[in-house]
MDTraj code that builds the backbone (N, CA, C; nanometers):
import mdtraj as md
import numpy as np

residues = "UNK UNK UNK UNK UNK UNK UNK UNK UNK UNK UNK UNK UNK UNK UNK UNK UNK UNK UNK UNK UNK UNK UNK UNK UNK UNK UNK UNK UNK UNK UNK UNK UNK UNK UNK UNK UNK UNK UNK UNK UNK UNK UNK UNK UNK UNK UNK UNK UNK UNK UNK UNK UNK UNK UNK UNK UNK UNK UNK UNK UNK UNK UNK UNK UNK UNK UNK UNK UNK UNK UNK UNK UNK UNK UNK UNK UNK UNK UNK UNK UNK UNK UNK UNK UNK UNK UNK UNK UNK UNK UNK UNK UNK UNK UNK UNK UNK UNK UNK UNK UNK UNK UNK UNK UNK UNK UNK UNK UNK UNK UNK UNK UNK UNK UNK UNK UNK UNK UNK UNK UNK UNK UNK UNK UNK UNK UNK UNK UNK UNK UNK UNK UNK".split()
xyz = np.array([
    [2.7918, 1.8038, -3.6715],
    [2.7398, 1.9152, -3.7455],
    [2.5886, 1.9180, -3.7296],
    [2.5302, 2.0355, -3.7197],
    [2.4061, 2.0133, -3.6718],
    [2.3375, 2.1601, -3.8134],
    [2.2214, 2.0416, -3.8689],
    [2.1687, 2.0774, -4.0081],
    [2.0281, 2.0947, -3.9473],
    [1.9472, 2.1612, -4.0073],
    [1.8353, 2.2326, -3.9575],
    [1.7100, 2.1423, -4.0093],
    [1.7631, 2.0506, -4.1126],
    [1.6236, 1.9834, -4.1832],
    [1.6433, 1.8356, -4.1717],
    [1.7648, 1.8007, -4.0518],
    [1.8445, 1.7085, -4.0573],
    [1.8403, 1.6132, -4.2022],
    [1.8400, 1.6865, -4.2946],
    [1.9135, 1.6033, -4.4225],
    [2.0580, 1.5567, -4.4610],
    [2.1485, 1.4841, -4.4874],
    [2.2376, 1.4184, -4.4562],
    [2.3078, 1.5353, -4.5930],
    [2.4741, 1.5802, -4.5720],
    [2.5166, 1.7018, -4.6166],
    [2.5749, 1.5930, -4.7463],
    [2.5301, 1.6383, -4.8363],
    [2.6007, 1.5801, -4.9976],
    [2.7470, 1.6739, -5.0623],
    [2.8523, 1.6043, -5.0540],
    [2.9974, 1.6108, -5.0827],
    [2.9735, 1.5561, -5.2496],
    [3.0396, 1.6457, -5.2891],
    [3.0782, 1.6097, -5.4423],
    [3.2203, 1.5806, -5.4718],
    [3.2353, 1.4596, -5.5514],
    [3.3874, 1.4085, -5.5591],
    [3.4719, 1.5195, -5.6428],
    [3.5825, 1.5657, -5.6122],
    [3.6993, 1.6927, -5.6289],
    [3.7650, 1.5574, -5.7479],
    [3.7193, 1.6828, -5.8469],
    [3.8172, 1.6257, -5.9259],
    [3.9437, 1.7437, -6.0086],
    [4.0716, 1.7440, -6.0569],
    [4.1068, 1.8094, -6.1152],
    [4.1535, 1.8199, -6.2545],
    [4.2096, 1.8841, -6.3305],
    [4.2777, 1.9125, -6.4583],
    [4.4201, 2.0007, -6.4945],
    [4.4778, 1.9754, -6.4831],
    [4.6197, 2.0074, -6.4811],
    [4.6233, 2.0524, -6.6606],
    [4.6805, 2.1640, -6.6531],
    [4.7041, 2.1962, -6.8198],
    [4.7688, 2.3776, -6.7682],
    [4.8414, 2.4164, -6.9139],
    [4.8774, 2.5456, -6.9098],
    [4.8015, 2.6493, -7.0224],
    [4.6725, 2.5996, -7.0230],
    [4.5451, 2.6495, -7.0590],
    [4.5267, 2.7519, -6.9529],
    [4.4904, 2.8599, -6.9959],
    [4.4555, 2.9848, -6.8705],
    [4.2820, 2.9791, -6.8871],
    [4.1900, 2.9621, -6.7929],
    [4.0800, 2.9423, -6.7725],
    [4.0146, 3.0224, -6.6961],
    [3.9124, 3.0311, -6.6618],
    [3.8416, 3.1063, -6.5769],
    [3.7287, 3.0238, -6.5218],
    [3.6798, 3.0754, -6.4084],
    [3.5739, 3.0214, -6.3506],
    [3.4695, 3.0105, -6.4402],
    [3.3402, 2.9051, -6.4435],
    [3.2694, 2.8831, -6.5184],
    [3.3025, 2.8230, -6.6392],
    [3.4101, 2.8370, -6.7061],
    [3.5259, 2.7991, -6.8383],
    [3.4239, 2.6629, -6.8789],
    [3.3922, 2.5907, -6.9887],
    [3.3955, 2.4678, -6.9792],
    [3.5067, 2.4277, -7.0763],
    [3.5902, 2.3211, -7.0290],
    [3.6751, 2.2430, -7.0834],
    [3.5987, 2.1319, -7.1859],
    [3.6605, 2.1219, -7.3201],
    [3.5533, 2.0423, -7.4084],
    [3.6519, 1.9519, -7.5022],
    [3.6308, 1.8591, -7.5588],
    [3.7275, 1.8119, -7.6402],
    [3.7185, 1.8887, -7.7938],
    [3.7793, 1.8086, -7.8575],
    [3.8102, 1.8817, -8.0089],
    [3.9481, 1.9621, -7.9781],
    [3.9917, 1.9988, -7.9136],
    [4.1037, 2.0816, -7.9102],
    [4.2318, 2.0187, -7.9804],
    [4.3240, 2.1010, -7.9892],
    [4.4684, 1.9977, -8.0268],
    [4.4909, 1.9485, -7.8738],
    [4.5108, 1.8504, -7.8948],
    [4.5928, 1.7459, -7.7585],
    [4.7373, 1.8239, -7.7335],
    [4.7153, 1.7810, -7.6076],
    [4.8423, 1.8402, -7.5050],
    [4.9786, 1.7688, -7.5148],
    [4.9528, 1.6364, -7.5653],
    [5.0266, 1.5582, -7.5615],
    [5.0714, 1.4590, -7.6917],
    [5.1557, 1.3330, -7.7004],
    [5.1612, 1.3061, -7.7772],
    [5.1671, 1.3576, -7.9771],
    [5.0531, 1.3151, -8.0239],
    [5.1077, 1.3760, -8.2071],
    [4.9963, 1.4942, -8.2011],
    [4.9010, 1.5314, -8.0771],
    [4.9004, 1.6529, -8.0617],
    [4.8006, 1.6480, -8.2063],
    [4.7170, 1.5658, -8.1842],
    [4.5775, 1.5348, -8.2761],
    [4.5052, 1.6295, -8.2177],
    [4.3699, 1.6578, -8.2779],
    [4.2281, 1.7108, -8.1866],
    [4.1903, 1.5848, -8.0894],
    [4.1774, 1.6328, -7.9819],
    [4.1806, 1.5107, -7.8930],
    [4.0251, 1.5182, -7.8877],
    [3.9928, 1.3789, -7.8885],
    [3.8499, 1.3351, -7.8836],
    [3.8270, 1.3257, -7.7337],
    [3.9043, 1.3538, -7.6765],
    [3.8861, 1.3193, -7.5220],
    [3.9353, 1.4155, -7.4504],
    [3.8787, 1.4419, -7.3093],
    [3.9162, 1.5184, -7.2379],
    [3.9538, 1.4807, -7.0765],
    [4.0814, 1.4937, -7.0322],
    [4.0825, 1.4163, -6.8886],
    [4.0863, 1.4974, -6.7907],
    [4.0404, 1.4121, -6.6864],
    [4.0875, 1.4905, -6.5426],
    [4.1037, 1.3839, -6.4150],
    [4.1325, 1.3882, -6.3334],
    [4.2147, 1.3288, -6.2443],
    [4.1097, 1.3399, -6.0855],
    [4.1492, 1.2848, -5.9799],
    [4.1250, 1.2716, -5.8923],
    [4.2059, 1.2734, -5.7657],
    [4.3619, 1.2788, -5.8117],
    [4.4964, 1.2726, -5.7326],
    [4.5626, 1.4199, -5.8106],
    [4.5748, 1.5002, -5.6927],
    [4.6949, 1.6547, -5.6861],
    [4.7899, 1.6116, -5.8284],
    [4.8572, 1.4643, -5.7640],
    [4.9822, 1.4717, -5.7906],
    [5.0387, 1.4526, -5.9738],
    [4.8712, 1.3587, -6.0013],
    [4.8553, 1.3375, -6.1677],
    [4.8408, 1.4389, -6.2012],
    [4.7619, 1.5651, -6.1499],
    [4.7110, 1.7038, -6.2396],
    [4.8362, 1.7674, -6.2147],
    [4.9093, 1.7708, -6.1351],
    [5.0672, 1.8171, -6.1366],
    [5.1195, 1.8015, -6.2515],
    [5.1152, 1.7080, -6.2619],
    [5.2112, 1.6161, -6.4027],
    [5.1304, 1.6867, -6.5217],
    [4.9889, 1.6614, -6.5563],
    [4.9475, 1.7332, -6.6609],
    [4.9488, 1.8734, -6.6846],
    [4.9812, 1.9357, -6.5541],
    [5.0208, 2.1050, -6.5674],
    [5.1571, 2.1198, -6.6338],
    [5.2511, 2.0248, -6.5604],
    [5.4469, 2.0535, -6.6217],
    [5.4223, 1.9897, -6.7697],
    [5.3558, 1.8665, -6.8106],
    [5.3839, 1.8177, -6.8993],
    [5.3115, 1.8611, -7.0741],
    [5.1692, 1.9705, -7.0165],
    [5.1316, 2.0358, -7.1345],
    [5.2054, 2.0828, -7.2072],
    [5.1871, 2.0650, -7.3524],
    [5.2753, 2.1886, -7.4914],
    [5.2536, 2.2946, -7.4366],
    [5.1098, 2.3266, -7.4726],
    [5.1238, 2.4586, -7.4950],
    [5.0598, 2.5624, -7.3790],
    [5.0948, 2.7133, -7.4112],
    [5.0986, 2.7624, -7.3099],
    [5.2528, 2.7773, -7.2234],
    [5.2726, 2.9125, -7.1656],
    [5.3707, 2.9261, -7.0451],
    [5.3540, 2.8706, -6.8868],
    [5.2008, 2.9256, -6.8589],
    [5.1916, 2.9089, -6.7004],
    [5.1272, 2.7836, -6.7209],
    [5.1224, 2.7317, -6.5972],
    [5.0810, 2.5587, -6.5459],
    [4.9637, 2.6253, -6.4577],
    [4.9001, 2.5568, -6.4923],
    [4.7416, 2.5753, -6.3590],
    [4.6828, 2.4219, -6.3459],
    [4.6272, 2.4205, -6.2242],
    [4.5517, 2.2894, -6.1442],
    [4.4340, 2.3391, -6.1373],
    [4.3108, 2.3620, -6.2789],
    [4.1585, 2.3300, -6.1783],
    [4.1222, 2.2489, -6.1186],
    [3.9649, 2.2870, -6.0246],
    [3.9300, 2.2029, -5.9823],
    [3.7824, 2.1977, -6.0614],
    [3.6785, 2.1020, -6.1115],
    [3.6658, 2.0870, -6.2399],
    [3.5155, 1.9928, -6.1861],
    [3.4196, 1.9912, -6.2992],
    [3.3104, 1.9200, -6.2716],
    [3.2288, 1.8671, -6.3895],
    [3.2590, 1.7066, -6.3453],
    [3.2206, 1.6662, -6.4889],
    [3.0546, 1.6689, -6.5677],
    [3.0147, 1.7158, -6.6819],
    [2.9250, 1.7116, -6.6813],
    [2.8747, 1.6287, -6.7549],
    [2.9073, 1.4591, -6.7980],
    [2.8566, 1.3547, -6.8120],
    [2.9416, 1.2647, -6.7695],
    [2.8878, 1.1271, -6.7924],
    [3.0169, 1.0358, -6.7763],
    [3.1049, 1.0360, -6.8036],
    [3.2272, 0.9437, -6.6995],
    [3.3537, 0.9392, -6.7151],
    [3.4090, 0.7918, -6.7172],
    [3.5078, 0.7146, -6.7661],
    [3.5792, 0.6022, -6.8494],
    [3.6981, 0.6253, -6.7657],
    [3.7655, 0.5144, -6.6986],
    [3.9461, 0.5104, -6.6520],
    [3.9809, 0.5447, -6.7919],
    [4.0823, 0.6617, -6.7574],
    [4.1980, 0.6327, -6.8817],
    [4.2485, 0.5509, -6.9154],
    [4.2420, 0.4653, -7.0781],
    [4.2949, 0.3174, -7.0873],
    [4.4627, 0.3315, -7.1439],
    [4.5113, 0.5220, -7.1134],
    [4.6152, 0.4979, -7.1498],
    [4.7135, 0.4914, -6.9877],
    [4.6544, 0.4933, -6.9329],
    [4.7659, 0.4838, -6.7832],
    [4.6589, 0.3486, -6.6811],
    [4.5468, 0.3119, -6.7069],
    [4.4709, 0.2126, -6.6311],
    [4.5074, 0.0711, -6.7170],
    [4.5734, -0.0074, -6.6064],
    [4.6177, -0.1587, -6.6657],
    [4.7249, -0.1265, -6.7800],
    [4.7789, -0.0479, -6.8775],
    [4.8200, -0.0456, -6.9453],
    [4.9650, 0.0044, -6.9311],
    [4.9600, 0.0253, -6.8336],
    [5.1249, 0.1130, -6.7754],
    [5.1004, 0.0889, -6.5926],
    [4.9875, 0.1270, -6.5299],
    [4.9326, 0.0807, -6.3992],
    [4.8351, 0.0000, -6.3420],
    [4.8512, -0.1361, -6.2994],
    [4.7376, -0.1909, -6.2804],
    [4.6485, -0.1289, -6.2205],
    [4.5286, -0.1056, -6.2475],
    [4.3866, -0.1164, -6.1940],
    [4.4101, 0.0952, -6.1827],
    [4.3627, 0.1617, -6.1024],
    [4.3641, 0.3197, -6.1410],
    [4.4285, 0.3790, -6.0342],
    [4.5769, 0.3534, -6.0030],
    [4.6634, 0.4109, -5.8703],
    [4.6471, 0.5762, -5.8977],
    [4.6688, 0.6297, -6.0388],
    [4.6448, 0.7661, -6.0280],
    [4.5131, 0.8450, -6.0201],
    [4.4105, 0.7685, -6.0806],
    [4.2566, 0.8034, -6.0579],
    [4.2256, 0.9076, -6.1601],
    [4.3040, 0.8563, -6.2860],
    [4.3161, 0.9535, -6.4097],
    [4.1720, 0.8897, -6.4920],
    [4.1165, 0.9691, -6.5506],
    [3.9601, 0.9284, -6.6209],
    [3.9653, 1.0523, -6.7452],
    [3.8750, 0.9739, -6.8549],
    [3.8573, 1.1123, -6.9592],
    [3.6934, 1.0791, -6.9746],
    [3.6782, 1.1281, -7.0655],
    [3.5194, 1.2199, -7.1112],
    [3.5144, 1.2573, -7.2281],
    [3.4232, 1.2508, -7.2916],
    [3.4096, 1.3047, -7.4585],
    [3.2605, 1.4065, -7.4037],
    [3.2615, 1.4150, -7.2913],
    [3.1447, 1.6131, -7.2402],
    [3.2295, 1.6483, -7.1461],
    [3.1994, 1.8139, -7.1396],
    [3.2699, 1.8955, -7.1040],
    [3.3088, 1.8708, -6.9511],
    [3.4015, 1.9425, -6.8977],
    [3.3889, 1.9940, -6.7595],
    [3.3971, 2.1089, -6.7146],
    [3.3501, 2.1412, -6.5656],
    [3.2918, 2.2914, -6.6284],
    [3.3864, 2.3201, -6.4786],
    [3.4771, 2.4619, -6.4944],
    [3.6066, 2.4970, -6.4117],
    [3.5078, 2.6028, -6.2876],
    [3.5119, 2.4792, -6.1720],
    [3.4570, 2.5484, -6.0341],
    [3.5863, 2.6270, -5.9499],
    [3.6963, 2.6309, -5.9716],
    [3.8101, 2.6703, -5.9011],
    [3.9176, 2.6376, -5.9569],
    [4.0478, 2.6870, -5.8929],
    [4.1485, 2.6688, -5.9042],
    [4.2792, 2.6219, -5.7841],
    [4.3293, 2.5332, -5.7639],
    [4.4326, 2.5159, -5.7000],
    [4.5627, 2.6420, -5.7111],
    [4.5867, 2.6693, -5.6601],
    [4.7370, 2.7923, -5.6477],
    [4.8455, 2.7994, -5.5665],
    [4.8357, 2.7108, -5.5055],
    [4.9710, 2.6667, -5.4340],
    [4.9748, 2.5180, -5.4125],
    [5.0777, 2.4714, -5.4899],
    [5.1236, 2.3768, -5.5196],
    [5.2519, 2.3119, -5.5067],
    [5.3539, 2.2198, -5.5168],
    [5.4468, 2.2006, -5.5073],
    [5.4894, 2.0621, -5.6856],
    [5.5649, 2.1589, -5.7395],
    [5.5839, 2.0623, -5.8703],
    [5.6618, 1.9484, -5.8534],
    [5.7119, 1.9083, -5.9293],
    [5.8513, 1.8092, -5.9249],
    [5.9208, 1.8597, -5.9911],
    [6.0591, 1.7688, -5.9692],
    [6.2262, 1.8305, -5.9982],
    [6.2011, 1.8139, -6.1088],
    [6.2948, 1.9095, -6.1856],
    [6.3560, 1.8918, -6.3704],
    [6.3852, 1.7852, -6.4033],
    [6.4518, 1.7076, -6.3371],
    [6.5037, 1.5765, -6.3223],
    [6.3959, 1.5187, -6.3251],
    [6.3300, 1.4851, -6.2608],
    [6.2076, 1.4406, -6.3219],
    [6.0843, 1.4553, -6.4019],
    [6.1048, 1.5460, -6.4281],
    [5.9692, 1.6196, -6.5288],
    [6.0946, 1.5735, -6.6809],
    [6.2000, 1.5382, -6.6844],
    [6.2687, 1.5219, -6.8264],
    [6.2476, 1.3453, -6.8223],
    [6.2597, 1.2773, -6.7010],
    [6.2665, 1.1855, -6.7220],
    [6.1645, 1.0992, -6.7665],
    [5.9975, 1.1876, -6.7171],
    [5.9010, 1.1250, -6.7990],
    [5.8903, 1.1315, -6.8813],
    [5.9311, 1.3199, -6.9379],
    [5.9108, 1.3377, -7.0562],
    [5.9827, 1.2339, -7.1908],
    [6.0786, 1.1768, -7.1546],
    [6.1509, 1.0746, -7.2369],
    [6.0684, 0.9588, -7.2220],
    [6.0192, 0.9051, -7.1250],
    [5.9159, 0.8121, -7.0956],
    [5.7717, 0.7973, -7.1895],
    [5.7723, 0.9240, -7.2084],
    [5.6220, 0.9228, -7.2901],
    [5.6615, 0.9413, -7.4395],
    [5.7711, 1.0075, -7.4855],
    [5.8267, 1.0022, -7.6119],
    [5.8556, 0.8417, -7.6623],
    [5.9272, 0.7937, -7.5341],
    [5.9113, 0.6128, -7.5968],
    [5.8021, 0.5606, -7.6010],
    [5.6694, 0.5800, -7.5496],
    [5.5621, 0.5039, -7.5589],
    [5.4509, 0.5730, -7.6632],
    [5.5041, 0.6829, -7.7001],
    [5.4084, 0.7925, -7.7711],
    [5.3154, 0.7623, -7.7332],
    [5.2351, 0.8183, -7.6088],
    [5.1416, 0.8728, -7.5559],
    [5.0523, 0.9555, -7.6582],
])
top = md.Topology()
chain = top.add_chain()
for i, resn in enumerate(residues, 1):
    res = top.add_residue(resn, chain, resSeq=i)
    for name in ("N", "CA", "C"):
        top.add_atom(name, md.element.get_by_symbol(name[0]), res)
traj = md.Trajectory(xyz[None], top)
């Protein structure tokens, strides 16, 4: 690739958010909300992912809402492994799931996707009902 000021081209790490929250570009995602999951508290936290296949899962597995959407998402402070899927269910961070107590702010959207079977979207869902997530 040939750059005009030969300065070396800066890539920003893609991260996403899976939810059936309808958003828009610019959107920022913030905590305080009711949680998606579990007893469905105001979640003090807000996650997003680094692997398709986790923000998959958080699109099928949100309450609320009809449609499933995959942003693609930008954090705007630090981010923490999730300590509910890091070492605690997966050693060390195979899904590359992280949360945040500051926003992230919605640069895009993923739109073609491929979900998983019913069969499996029930079988976690029983999975996370036993561990109350």
């Amino acid at each position: 690739m040939n750059n005009t000021n030969n300065a070396p081209t800066v890539f920003a790490q893609t991260y996403f958010h899976g939810t059936k929250a309808d958003l828009a570009l610019g959107d920022l995602i913030t905590p305080g909300q009711i949680s998606n999951f579990g007893k469905r508290s105001n979640a003090q936290f807000i996650y997003l992912t680094s692997t398709l296949d986790a923000a998959i899962w958080g699109a099928e597995l949100a309450q609320n809402g009809e449609s499933q959407h995959i942003y693609l998402v930008e954090p705007t402070g630090e981010l923490e492994d999730d300590p509910d899927l890091t070492n605690q269910r997966f050693p060390g961070n195979p899904t590359r799931s992280y949360r945040s107590r500051n926003p992230f702010k919605v640069v895009g959207e993923v739109t073609i996707w491929q979900g998983h079977s019913m069969e499996q979207i029930q079988a976690m869902k029983k999975g996370i009902e036993k561990h109350d997530v």
